[in-house]
Phi, psi and omega in degrees: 000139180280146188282001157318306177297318189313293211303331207243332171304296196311302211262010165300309206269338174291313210289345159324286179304329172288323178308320210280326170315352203245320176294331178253001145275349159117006217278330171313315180281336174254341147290334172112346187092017162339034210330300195293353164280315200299317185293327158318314162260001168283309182311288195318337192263343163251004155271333188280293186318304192293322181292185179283009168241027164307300177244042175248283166031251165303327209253321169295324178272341195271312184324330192271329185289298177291325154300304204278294202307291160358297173273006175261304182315332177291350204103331195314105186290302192251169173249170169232090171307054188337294169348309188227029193035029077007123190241125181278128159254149200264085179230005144349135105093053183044347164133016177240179217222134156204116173283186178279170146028284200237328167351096180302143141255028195264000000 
């Protein structure tokens, strides 16, 4: 296989896996399938991201990202989304999970 090929599998299956993220936080079902709200609050999470609450932030979602990842390796079928009191059920991907990467997993 040319390493072109290589190169664009890798990045068809990361842009897979950030979709199964945007699906299995429930955000696709609370918007309705809005791309332009999904694009919208995305936006809004890399501007949020740029301020001066950048890593107070950044530092509140990956703690809130690792509990669910967490509590899913636990079993845990849902998650609950406190923000906005919504229980997510973790039915993505048969229930199984593959983090990224850069995951801690310590």
């Amino acid at each position: 296989m040319r390493t072109w090929q290589v190169e664009r599998r890798r990045r068809t299956r990361h842009l897979i896996e950030l979709g199964g993220l945007v699906v299995k936080a429930g955000i696709v079902d609370l918007t309705g399938d809005d791309r332009a709200m999904i694009y919208g609050a995305l936006l809004w999470m890399a501007d949020k991201l740029k301020s001066e609450q950048g890593e107070h932030a950044r530092a509140l979602w990956t703690a809130k990202g690792k509990q669910a990842f967490e509590a899913e390796r636990k079993g845990d079928a849902t998650v609950t989304c406190t923000s906005i009191g919504k229980t997510v059920p973790d039915d993505v991907g048969g229930g199984q999970t593959t983090p990224h990467p850069t995951e801690n997993r310590s």
